[in-house]
PQR file with spaces between the fields and no chain letter, atoms N, CA, C, O and H, PARSE charges and radii, in Angstrom:
ATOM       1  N    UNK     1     -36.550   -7.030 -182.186 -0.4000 1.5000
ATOM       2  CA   UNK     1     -36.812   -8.429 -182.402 -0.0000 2.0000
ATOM       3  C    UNK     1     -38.282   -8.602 -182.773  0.5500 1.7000
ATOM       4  O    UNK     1     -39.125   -7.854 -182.281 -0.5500 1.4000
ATOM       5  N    UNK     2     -38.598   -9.533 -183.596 -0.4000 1.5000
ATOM       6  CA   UNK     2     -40.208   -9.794 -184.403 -0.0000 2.0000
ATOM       7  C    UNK     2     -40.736  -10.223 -182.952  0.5500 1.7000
ATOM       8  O    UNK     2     -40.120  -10.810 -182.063 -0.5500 1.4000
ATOM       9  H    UNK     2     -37.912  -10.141 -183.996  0.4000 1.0000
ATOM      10  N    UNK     3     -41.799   -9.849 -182.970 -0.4000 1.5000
ATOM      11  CA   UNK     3     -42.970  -10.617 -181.785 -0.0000 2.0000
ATOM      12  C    UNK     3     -42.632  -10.581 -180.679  0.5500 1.7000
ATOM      13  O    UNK     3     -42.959  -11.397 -179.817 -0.5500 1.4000
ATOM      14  H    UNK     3     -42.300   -9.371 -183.693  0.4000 1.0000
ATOM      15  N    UNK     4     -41.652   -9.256 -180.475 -0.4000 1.5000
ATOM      16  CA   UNK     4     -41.843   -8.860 -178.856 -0.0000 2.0000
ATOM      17  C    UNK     4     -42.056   -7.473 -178.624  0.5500 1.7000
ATOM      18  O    UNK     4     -41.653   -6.649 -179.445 -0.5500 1.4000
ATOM      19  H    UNK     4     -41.386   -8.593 -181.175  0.4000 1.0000
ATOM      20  N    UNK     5     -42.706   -7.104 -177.487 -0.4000 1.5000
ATOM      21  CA   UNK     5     -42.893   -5.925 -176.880 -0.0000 2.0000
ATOM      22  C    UNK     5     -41.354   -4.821 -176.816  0.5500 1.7000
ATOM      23  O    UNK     5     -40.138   -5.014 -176.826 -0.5500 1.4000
ATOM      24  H    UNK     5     -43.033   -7.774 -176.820  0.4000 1.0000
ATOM      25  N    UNK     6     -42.113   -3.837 -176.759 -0.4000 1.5000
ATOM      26  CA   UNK     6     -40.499   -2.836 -176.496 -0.0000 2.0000
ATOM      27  C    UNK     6     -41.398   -2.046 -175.515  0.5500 1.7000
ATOM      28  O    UNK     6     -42.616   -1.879 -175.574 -0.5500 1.4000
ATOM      29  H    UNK     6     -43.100   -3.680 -176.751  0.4000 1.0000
ATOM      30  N    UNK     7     -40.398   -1.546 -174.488 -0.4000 1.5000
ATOM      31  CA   UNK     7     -40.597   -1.023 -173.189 -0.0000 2.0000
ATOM      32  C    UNK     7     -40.825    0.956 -172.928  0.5500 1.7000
ATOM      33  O    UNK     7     -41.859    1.258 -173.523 -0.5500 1.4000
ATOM      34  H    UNK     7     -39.408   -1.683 -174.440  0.4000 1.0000
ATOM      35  N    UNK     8     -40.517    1.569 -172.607 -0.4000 1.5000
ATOM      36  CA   UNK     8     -40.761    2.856 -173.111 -0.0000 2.0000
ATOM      37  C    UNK     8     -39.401    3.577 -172.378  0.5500 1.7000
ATOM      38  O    UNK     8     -39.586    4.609 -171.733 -0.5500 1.4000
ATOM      39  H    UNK     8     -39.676    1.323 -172.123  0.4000 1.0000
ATOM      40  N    UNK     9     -38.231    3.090 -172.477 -0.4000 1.5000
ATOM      41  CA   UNK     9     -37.405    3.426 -172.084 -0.0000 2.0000
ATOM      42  C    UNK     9     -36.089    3.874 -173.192  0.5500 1.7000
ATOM      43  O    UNK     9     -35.300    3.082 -173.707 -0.5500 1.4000
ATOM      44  H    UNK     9     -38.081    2.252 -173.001  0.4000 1.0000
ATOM      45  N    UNK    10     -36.119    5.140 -173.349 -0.4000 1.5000
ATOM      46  CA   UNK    10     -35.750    5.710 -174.570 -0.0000 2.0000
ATOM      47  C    UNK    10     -33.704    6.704 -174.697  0.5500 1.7000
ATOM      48  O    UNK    10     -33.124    6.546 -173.623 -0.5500 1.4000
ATOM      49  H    UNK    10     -36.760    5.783 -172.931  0.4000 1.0000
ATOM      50  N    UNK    11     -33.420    6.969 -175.037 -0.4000 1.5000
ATOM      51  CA   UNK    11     -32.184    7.976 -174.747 -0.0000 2.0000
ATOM      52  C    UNK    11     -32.316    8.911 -176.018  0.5500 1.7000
ATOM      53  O    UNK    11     -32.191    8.329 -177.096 -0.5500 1.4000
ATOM      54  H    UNK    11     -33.891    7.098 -175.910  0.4000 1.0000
ATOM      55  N    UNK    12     -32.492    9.940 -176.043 -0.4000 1.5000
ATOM      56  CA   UNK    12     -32.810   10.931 -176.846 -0.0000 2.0000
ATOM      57  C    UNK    12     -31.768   12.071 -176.925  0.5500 1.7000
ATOM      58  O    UNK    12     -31.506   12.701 -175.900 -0.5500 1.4000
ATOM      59  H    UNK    12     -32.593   10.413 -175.167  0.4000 1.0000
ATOM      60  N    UNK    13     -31.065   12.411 -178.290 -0.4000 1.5000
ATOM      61  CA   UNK    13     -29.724   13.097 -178.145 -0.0000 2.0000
ATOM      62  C    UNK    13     -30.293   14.478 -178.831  0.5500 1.7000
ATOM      63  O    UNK    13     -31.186   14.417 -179.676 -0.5500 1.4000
ATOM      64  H    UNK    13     -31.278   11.900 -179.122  0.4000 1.0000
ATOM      65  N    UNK    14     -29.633   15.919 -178.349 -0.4000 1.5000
ATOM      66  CA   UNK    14     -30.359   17.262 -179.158 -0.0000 2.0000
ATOM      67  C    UNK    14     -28.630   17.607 -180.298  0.5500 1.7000
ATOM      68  O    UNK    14     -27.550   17.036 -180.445 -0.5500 1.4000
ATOM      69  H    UNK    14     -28.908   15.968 -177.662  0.4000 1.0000
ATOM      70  N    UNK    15     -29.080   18.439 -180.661 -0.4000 1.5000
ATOM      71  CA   UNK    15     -27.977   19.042 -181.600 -0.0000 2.0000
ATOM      72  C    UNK    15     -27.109   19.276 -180.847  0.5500 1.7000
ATOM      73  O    UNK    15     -26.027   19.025 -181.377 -0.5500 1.4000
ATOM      74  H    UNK    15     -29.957   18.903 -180.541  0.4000 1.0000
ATOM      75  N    UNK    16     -26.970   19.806 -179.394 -0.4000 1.5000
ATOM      76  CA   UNK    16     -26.424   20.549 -178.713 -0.0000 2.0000
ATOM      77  C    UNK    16     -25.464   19.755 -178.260  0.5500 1.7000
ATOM      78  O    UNK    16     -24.481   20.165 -177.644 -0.5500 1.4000
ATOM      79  H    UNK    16     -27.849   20.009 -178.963  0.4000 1.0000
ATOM      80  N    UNK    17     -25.667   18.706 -178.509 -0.4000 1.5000
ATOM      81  CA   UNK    17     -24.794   17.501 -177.633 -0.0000 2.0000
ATOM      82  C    UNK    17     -25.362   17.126 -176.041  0.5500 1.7000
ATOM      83  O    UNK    17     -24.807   16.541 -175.111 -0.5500 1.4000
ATOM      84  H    UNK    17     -26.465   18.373 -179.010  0.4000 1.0000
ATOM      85  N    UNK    18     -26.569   17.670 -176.161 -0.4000 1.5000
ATOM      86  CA   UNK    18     -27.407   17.107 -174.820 -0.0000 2.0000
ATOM      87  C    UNK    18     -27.729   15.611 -175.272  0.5500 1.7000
ATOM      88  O    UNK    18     -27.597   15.033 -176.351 -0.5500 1.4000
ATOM      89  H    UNK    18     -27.019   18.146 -176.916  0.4000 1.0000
ATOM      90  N    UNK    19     -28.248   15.172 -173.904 -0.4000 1.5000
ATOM      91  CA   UNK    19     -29.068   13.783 -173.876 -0.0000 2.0000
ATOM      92  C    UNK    19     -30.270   13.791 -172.486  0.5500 1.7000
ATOM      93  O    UNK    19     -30.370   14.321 -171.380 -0.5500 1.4000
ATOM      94  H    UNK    19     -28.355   15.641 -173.027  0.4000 1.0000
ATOM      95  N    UNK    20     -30.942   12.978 -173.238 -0.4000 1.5000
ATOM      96  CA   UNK    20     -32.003   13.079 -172.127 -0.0000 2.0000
ATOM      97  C    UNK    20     -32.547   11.497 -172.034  0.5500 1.7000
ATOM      98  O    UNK    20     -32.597   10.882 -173.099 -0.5500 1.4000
ATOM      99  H    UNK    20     -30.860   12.547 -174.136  0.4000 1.0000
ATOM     100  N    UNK    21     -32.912   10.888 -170.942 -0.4000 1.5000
ATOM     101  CA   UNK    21     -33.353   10.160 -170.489 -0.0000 2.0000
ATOM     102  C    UNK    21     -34.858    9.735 -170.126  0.5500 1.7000
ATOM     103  O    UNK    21     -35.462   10.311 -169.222 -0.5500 1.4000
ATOM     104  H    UNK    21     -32.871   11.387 -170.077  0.4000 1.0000
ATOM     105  N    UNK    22     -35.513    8.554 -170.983 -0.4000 1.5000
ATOM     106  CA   UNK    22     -37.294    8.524 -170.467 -0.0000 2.0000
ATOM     107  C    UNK    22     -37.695    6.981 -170.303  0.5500 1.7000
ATOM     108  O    UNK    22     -37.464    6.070 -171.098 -0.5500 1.4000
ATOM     109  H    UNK    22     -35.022    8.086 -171.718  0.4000 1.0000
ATOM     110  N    UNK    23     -38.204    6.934 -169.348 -0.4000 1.5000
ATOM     111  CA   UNK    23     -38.607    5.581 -169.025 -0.0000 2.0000
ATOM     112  C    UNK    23     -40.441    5.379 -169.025  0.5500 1.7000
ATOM     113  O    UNK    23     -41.063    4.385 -168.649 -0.5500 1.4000
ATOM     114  H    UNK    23     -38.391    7.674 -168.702  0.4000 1.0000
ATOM     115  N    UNK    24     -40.904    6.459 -169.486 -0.4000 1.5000
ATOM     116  CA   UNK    24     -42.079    6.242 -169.656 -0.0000 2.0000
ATOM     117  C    UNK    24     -43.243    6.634 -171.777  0.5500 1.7000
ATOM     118  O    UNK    24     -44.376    6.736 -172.247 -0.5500 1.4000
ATOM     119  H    UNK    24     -40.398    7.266 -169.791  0.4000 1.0000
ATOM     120  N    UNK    25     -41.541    6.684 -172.220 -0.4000 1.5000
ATOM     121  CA   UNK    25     -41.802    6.659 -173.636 -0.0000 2.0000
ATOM     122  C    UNK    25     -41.970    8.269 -174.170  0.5500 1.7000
ATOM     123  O    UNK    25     -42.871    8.437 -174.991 -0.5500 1.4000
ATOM     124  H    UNK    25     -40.620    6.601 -171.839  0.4000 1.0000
ATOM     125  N    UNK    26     -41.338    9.224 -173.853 -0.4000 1.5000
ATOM     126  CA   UNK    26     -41.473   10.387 -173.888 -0.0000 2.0000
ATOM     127  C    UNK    26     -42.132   11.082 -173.234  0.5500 1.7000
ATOM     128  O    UNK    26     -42.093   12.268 -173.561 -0.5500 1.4000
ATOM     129  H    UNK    26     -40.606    9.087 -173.186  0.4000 1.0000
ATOM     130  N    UNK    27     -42.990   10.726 -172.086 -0.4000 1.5000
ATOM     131  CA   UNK    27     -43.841   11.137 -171.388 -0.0000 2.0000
ATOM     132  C    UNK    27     -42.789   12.438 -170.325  0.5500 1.7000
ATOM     133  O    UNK    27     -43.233   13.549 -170.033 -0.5500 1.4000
ATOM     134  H    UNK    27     -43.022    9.763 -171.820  0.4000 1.0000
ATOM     135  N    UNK    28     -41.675   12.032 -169.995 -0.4000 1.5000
ATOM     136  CA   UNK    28     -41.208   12.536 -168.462 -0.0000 2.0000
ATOM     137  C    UNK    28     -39.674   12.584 -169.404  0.5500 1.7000
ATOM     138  O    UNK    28     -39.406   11.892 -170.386 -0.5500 1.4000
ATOM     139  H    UNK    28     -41.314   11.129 -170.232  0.4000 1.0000
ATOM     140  N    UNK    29     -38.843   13.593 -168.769 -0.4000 1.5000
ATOM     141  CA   UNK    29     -37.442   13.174 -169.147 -0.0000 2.0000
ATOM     142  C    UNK    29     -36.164   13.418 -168.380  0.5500 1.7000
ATOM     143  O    UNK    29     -36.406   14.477 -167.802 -0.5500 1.4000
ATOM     144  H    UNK    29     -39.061   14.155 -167.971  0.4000 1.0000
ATOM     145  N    UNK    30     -35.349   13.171 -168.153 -0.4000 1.5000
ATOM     146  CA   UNK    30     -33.852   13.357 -167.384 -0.0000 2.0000
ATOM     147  C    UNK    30     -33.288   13.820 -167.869  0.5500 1.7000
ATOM     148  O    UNK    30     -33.334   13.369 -169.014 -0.5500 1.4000
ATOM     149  H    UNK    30     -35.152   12.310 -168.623  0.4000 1.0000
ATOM     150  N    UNK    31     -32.382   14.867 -167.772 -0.4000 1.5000
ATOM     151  CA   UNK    31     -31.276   15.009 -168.059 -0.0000 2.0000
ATOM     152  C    UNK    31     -30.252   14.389 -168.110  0.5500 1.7000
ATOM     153  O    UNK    31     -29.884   14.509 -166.942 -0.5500 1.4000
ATOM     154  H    UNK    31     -32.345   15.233 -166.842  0.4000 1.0000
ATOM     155  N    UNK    32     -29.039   13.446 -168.891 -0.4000 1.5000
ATOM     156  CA   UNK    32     -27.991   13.013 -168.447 -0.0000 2.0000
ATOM     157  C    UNK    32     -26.594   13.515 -169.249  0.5500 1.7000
ATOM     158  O    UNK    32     -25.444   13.120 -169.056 -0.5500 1.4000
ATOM     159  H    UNK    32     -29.338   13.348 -169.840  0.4000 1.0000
ATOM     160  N    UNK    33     -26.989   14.330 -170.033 -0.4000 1.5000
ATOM     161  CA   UNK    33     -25.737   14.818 -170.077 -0.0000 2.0000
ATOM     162  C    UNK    33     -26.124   16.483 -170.651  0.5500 1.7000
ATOM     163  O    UNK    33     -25.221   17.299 -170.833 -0.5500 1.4000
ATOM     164  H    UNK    33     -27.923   14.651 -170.190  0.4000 1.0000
């Protein structure tokens, strides 16, 4: 959306069919699948 902030909370998918989880904008990440 124009003229708002975005938060650093991301879901990031690999080739592998992984996913990973970050709430600090790539800084840190989870595993979730």
């Amino acid at each position: 959306m124009p003229d708002q902030d975005r938060d650093g909370e991301r879901i990031v998918t690999g080739s592998d069919g992984s996913a990973w989880y970050t709430t600090d904008h790539y800084g840190t990440f989870h595993r979730i699948r």
